[in-house]
Backbone and ligand atoms as CSV (ligand in chain L), in Angstrom:
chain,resi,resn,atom,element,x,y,z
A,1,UNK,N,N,77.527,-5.244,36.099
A,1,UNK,CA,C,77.768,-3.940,35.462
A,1,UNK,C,C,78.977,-4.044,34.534
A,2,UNK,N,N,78.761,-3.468,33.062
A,2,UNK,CA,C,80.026,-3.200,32.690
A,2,UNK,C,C,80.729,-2.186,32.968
A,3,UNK,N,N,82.235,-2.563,32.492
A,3,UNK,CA,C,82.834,-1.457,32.595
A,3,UNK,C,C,84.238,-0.991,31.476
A,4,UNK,N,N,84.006,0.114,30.651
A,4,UNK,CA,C,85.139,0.524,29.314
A,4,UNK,C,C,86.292,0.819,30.233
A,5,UNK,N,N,87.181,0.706,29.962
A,5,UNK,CA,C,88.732,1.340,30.441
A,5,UNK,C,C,89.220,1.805,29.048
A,6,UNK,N,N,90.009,2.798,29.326
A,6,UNK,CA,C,90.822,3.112,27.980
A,6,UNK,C,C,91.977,4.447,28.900
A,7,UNK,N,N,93.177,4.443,28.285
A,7,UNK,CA,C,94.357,5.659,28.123
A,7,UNK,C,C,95.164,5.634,27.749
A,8,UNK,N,N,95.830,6.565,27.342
A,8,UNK,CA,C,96.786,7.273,27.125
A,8,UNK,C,C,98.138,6.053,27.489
A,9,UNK,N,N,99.271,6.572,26.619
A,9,UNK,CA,C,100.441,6.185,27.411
A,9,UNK,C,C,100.893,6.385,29.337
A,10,UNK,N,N,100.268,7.681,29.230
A,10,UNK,CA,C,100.831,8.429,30.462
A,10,UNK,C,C,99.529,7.869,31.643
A,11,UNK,N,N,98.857,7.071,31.119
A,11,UNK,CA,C,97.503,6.744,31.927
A,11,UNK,C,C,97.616,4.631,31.981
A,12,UNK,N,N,98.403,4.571,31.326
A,12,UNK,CA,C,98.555,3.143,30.802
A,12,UNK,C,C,98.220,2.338,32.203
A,13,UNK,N,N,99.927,2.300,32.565
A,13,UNK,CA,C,99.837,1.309,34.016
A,13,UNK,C,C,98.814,1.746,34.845
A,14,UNK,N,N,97.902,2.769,35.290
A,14,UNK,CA,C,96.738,2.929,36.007
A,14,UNK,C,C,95.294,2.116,35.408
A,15,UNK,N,N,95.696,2.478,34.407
A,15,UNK,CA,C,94.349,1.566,33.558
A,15,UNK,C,C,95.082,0.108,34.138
A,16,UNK,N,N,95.704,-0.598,33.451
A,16,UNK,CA,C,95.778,-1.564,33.372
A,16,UNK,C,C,95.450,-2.268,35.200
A,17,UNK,N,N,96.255,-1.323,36.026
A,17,UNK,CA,C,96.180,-0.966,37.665
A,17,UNK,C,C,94.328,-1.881,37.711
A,18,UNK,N,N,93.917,-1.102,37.259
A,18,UNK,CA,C,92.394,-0.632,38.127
A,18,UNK,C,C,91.501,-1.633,37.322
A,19,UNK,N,N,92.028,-1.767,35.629
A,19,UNK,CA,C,90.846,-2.739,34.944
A,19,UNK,C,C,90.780,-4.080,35.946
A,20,UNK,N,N,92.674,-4.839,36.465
A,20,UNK,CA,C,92.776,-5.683,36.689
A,20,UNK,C,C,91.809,-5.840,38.197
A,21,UNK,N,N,91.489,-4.368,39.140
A,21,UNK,CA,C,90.807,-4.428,40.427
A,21,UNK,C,C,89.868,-4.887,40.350
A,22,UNK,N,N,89.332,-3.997,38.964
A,22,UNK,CA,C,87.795,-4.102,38.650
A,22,UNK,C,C,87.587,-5.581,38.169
A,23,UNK,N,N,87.819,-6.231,37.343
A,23,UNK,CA,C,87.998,-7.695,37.152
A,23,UNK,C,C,87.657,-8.366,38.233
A,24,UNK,N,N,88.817,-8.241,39.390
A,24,UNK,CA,C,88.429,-9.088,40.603
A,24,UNK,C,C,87.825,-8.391,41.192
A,25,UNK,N,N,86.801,-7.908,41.324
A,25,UNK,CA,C,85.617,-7.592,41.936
A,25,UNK,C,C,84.467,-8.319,41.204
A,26,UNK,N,N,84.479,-8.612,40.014
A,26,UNK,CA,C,83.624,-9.521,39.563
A,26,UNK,C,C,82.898,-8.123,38.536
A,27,UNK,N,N,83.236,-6.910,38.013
A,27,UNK,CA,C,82.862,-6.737,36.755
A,27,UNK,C,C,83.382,-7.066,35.434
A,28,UNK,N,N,82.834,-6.937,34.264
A,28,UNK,CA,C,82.748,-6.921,33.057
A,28,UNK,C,C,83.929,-5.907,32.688
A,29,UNK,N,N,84.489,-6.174,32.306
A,29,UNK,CA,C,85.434,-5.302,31.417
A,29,UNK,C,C,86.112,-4.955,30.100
A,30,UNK,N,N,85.904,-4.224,29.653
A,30,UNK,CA,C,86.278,-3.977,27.905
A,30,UNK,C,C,87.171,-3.007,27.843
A,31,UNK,N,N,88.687,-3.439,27.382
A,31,UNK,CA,C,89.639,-2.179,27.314
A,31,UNK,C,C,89.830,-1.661,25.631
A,32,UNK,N,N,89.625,-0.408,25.811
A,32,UNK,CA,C,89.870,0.111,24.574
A,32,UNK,C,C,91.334,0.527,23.932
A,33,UNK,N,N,92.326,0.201,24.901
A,33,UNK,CA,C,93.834,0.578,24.766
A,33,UNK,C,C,93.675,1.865,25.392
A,34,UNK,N,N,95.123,2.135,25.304
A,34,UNK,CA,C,96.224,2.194,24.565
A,34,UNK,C,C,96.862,0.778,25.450
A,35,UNK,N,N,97.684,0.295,24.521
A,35,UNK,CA,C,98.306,-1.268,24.847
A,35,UNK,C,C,99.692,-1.086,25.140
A,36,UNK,N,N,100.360,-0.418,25.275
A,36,UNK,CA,C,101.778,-0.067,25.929
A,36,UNK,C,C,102.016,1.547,26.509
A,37,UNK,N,N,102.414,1.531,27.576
A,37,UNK,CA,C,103.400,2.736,28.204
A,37,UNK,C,C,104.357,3.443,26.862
A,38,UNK,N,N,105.409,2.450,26.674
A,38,UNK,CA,C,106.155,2.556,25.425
A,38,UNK,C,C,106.091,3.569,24.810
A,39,UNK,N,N,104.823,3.613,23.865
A,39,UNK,CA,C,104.682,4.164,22.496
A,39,UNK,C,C,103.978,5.461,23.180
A,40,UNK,N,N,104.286,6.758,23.009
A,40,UNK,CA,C,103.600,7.932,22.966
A,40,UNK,C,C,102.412,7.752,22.095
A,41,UNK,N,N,101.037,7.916,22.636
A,41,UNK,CA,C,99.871,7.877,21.628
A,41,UNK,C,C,98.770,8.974,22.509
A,42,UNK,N,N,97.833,9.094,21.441
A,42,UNK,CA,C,97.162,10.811,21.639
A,42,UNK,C,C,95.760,10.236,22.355
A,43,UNK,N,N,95.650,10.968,24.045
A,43,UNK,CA,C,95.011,11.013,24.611
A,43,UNK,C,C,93.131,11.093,24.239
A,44,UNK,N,N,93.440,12.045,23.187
A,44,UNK,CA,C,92.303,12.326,22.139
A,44,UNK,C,C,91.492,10.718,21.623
A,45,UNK,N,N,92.633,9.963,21.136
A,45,UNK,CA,C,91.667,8.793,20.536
A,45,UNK,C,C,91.336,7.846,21.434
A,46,UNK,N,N,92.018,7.654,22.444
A,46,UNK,CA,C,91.273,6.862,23.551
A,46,UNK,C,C,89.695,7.521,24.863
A,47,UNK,N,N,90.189,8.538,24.712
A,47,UNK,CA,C,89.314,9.322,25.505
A,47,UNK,C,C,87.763,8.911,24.727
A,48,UNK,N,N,87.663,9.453,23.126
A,48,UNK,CA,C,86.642,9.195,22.610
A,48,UNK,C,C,86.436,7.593,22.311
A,49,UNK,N,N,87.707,6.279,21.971
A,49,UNK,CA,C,86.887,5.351,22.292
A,49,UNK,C,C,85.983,4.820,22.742
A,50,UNK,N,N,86.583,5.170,24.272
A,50,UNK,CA,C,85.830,4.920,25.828
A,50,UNK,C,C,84.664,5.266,25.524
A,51,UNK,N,N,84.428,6.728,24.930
A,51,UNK,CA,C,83.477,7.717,25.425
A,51,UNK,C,C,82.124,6.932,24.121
A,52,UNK,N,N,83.041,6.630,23.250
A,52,UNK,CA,C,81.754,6.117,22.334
A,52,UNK,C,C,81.229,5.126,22.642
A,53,UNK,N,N,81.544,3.684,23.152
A,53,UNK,CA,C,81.476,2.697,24.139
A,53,UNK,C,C,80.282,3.181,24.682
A,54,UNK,N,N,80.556,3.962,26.085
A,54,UNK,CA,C,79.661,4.182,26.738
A,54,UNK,C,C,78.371,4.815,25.966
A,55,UNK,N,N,78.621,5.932,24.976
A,55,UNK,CA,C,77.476,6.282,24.399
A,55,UNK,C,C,76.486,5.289,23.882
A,56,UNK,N,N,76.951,4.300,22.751
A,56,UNK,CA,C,76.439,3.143,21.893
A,56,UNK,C,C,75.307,2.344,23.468
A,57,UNK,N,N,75.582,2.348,25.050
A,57,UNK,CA,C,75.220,1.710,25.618
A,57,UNK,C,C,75.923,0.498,25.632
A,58,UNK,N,N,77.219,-0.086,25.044
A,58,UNK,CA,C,77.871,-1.221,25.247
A,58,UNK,C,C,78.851,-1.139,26.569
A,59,UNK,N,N,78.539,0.084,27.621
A,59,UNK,CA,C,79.192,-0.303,28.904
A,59,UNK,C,C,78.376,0.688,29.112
A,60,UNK,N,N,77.755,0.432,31.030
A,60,UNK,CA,C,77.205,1.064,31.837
A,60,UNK,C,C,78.260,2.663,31.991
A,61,UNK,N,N,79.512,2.280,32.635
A,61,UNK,CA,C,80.365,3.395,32.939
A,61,UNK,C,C,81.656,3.538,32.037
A,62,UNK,N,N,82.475,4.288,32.186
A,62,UNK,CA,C,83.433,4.495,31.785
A,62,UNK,C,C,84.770,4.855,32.455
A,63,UNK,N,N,86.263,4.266,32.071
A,63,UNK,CA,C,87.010,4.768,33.714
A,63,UNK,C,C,88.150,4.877,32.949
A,64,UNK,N,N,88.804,6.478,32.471
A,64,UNK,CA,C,89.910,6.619,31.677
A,64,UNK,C,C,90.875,7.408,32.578
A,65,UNK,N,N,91.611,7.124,31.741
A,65,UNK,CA,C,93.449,7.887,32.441
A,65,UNK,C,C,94.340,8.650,31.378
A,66,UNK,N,N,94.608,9.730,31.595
A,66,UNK,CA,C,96.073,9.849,30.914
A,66,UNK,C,C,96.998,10.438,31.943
A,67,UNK,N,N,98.006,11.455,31.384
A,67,UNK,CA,C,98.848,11.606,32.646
A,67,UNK,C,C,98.137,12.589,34.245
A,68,UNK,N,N,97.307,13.879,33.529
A,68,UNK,CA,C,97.154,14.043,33.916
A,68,UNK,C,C,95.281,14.026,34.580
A,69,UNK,N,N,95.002,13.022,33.966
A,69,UNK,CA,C,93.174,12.899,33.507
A,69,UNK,C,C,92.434,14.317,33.003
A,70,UNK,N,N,93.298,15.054,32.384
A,70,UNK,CA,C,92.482,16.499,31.857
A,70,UNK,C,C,92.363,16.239,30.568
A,71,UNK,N,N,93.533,15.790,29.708
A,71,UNK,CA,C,93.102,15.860,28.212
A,71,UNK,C,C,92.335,14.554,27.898
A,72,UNK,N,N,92.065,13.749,29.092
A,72,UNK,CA,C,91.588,12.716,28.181
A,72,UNK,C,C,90.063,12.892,28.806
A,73,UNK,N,N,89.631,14.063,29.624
A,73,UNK,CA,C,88.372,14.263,30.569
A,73,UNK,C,C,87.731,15.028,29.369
A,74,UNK,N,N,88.532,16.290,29.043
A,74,UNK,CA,C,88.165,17.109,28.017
A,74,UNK,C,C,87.543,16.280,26.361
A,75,UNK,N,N,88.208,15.313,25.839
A,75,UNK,CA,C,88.078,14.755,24.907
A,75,UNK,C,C,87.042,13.694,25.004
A,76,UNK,N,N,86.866,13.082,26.170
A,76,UNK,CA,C,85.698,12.414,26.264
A,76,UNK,C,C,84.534,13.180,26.140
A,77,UNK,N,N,84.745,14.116,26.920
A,77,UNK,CA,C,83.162,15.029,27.697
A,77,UNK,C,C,82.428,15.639,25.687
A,78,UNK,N,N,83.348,15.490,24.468
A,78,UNK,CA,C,83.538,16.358,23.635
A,78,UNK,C,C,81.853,14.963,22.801
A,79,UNK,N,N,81.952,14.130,23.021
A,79,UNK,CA,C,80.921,13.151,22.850
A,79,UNK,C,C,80.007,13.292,23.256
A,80,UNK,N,N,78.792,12.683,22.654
A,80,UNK,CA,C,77.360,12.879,23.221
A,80,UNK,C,C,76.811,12.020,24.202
A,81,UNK,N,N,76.456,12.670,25.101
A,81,UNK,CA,C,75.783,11.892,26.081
A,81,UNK,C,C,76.828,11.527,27.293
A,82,UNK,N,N,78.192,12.510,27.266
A,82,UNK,CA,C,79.067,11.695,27.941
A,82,UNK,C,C,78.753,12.993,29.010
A,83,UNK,N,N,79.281,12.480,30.375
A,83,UNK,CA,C,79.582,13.280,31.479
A,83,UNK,C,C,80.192,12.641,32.175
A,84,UNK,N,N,82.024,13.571,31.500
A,84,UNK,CA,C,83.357,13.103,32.408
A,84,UNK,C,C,83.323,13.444,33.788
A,85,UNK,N,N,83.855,13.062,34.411
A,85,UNK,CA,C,84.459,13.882,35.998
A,85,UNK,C,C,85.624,13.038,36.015
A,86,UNK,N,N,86.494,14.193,36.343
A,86,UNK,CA,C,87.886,14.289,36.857
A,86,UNK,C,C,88.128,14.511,38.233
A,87,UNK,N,N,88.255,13.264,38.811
A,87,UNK,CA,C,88.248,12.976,40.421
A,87,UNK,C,C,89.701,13.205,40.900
A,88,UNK,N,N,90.186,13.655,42.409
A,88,UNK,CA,C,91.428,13.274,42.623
A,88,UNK,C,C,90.944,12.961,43.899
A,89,UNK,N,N,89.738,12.925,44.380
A,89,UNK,CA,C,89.417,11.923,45.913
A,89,UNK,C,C,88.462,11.151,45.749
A,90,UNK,N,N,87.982,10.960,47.094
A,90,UNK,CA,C,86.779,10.000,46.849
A,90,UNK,C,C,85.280,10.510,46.592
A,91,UNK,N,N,85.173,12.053,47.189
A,91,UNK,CA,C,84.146,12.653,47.685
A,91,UNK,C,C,83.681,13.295,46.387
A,92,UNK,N,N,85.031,13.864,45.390
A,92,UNK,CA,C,84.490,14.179,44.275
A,92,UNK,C,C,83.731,12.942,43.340
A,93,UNK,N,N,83.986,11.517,43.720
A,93,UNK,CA,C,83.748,10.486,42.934
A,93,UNK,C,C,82.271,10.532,43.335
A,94,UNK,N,N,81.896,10.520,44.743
A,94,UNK,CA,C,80.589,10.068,44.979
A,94,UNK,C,C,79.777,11.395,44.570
A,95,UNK,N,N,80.147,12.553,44.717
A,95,UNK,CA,C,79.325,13.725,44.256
A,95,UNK,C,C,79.270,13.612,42.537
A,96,UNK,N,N,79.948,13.299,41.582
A,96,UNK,CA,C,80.279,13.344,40.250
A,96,UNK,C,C,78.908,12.097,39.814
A,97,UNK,N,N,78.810,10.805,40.902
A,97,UNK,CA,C,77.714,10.473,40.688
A,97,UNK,C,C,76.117,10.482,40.974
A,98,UNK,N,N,76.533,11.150,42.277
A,98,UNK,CA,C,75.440,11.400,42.865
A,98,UNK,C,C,74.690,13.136,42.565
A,99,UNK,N,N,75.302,13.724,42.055
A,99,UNK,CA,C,74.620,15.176,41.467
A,99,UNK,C,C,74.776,15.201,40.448
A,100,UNK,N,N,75.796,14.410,39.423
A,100,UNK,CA,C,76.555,14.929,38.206
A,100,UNK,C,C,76.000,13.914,37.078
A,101,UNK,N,N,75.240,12.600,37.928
A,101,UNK,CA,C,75.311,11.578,36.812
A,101,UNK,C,C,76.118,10.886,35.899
A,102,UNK,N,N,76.757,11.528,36.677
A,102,UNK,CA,C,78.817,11.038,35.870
A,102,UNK,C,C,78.966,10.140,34.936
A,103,UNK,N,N,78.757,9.615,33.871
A,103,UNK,CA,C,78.765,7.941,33.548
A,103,UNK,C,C,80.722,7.702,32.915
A,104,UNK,N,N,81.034,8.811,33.253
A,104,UNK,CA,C,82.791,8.467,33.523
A,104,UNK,C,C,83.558,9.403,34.191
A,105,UNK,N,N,84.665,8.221,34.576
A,105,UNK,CA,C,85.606,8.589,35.763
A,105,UNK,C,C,86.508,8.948,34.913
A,106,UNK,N,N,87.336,10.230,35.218
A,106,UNK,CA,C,88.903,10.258,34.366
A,106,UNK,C,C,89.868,10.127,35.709
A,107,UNK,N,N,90.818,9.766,35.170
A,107,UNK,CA,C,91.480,10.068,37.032
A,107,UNK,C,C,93.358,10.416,35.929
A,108,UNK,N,N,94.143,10.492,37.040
A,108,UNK,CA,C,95.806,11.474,36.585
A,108,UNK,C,C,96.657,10.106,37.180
A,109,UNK,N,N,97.315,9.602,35.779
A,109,UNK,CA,C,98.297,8.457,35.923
A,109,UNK,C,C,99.242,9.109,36.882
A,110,UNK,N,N,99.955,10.340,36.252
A,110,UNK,CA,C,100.822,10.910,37.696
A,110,UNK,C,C,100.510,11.569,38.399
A,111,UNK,N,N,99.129,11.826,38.782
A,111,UNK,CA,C,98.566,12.612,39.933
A,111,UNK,C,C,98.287,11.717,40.928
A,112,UNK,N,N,97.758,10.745,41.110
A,112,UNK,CA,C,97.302,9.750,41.846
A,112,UNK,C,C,97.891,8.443,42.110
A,113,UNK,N,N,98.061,7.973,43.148
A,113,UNK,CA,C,98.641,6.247,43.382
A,113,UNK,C,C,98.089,5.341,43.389
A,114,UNK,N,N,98.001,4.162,43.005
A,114,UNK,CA,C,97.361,3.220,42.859
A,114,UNK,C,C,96.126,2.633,44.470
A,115,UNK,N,N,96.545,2.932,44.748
A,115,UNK,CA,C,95.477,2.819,46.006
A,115,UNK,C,C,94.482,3.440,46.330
A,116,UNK,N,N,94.553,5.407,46.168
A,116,UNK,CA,C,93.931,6.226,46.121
A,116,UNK,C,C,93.051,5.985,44.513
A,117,UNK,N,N,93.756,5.420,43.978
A,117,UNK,CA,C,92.775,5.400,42.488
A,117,UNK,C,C,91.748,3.973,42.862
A,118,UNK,N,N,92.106,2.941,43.586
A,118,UNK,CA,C,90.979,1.945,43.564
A,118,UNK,C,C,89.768,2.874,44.684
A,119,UNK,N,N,90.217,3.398,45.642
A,119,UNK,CA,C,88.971,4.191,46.298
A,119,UNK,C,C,88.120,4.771,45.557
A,120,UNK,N,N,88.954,6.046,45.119
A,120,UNK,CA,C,87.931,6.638,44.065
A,120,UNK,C,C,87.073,5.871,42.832
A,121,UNK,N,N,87.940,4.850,42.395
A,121,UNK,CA,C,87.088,3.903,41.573
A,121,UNK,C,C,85.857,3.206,42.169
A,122,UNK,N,N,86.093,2.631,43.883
A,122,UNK,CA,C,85.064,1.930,44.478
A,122,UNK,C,C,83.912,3.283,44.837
A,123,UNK,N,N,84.352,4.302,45.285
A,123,UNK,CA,C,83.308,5.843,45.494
A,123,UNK,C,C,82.350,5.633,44.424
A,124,UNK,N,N,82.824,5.780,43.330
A,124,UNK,CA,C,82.533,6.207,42.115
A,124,UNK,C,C,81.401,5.022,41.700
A,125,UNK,N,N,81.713,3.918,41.791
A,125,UNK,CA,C,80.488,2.556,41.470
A,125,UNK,C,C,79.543,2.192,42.704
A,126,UNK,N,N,79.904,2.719,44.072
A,126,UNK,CA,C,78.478,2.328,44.695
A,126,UNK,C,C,77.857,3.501,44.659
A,127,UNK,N,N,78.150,4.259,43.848
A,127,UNK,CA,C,77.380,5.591,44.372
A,127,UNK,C,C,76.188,5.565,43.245
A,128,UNK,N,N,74.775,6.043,43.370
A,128,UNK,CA,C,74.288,6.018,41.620
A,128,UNK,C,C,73.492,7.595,42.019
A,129,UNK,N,N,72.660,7.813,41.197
A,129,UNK,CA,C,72.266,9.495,40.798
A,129,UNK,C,C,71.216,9.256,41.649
A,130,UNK,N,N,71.147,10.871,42.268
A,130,UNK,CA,C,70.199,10.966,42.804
A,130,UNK,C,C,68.478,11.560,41.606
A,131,UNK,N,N,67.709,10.378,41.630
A,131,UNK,CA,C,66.848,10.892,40.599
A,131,UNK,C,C,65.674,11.898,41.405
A,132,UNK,N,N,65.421,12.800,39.997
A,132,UNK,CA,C,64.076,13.091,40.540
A,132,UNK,C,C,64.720,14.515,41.700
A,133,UNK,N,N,65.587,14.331,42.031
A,133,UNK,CA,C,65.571,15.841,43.118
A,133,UNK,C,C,66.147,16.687,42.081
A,134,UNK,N,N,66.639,18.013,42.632
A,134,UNK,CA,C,67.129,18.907,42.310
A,134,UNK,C,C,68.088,19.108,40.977
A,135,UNK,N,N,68.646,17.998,41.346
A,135,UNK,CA,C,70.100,17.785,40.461
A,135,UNK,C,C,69.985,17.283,38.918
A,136,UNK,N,N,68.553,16.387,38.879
A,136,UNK,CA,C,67.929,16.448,37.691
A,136,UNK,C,C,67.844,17.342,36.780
A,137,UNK,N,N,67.374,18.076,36.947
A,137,UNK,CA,C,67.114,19.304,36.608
A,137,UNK,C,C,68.405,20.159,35.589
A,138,UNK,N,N,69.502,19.987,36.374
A,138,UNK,CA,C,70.857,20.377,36.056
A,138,UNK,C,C,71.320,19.054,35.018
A,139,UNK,N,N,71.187,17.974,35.256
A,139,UNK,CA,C,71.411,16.953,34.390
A,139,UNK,C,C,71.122,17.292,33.148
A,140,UNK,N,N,69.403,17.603,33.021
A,140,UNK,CA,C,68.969,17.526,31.952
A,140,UNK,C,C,69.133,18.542,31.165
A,141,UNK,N,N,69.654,19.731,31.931
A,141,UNK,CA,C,70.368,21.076,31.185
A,141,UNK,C,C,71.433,20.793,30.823
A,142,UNK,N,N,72.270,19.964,31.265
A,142,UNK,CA,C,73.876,19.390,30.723
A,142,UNK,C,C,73.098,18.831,29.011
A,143,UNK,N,N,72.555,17.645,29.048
A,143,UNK,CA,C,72.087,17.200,28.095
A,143,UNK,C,C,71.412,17.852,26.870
A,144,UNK,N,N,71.167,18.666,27.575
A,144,UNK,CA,C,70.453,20.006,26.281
A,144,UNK,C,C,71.300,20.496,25.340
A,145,UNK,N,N,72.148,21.201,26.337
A,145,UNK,CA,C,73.413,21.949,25.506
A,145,UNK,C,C,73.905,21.068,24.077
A,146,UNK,N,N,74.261,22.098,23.122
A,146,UNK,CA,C,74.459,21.843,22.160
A,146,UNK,C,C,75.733,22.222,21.418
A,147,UNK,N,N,76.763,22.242,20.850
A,147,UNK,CA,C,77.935,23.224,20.209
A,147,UNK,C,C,77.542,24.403,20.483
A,148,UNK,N,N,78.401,25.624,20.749
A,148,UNK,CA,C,77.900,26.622,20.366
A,148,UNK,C,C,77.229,27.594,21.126
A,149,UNK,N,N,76.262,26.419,21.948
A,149,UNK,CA,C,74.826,27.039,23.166
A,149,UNK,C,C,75.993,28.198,24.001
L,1,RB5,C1,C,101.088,13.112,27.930
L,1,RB5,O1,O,102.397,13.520,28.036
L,1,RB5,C2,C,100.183,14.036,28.711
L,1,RB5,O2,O,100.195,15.319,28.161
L,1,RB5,C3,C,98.770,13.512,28.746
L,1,RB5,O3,O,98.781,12.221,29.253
L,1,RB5,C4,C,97.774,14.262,29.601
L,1,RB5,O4,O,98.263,14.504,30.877
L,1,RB5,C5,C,97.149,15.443,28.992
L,1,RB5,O5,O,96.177,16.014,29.531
């Protein structure tokens, strides 16, 4: 499976945290930046990196950060075909994939600790959609929506 990483300054060391987990677990990984803590840079252009990544189909999932995983959840979700979830446990991770079809994780550089973020990251990848029941249904109404609707 692949997998995009991308955030924010305020999301940095978590990305970098979790790409390096994900690595040794034996996925694929493609980081879209941001490449230093350092430099203040806008949540906005990494969010949609990621988010285009995943759209194009050049990564299965997607797993972004900023400080608090809202502006960079919001700015992804703003892409087509994307469906962010903004996790702060595990249970939202496995529901986000298992009803939500989630194909990205946002998670909060200072909301969360590095430990609690590899759980929710591991929630989040064994879990896959439940097809065909109920939740479909709601999927494919997410997908409908249009600007505006
Ligand atoms: C950056 O200071 C911070 O505003 C950003 O990382 C994020 O939390 C916004 O939602």
């Amino acid at each position: 499976m692949n997998l995009v990483f991308g955030s924010d300054h305020a999301g940095y060391d978590l990305k970098q945290h979790l790409l390096q987990y994900a690595q040794s677990k034996g996925y694929t990984c493609l980081d879209v930046g941001t490449e230093t803590a350092a430099d203040a840079c806008s949540y906005v252009d990494y969010g949609v990196k990621a988010a285009q990544v995943v759209h194009k189909g050049e990564a299965d999932l997607g797993i972004i950060a900023c400080g608090t995983g809202i502006g960079i959840s919001i700015a992804a979700n703003k892409s087509p075909g994307i469906r962010c979830a903004l996790c702060t446990n595990e249970y939202m991770a496995r529901m986000a994939r298992q009803h939500n079809n989630a194909n990205m994780l946002a998670l909060g550089g200072r909301v969360i600790g590095f430990r609690l973020a590899e759980s929710i990251l591991d929630a989040f990848l064994a879990q896959s959609f439940e097809t065909g029941g109920r939740h479909q249904k709601r999927v494919d109404e997410l997908n409908r929506l249009q600007p505006g609707d």
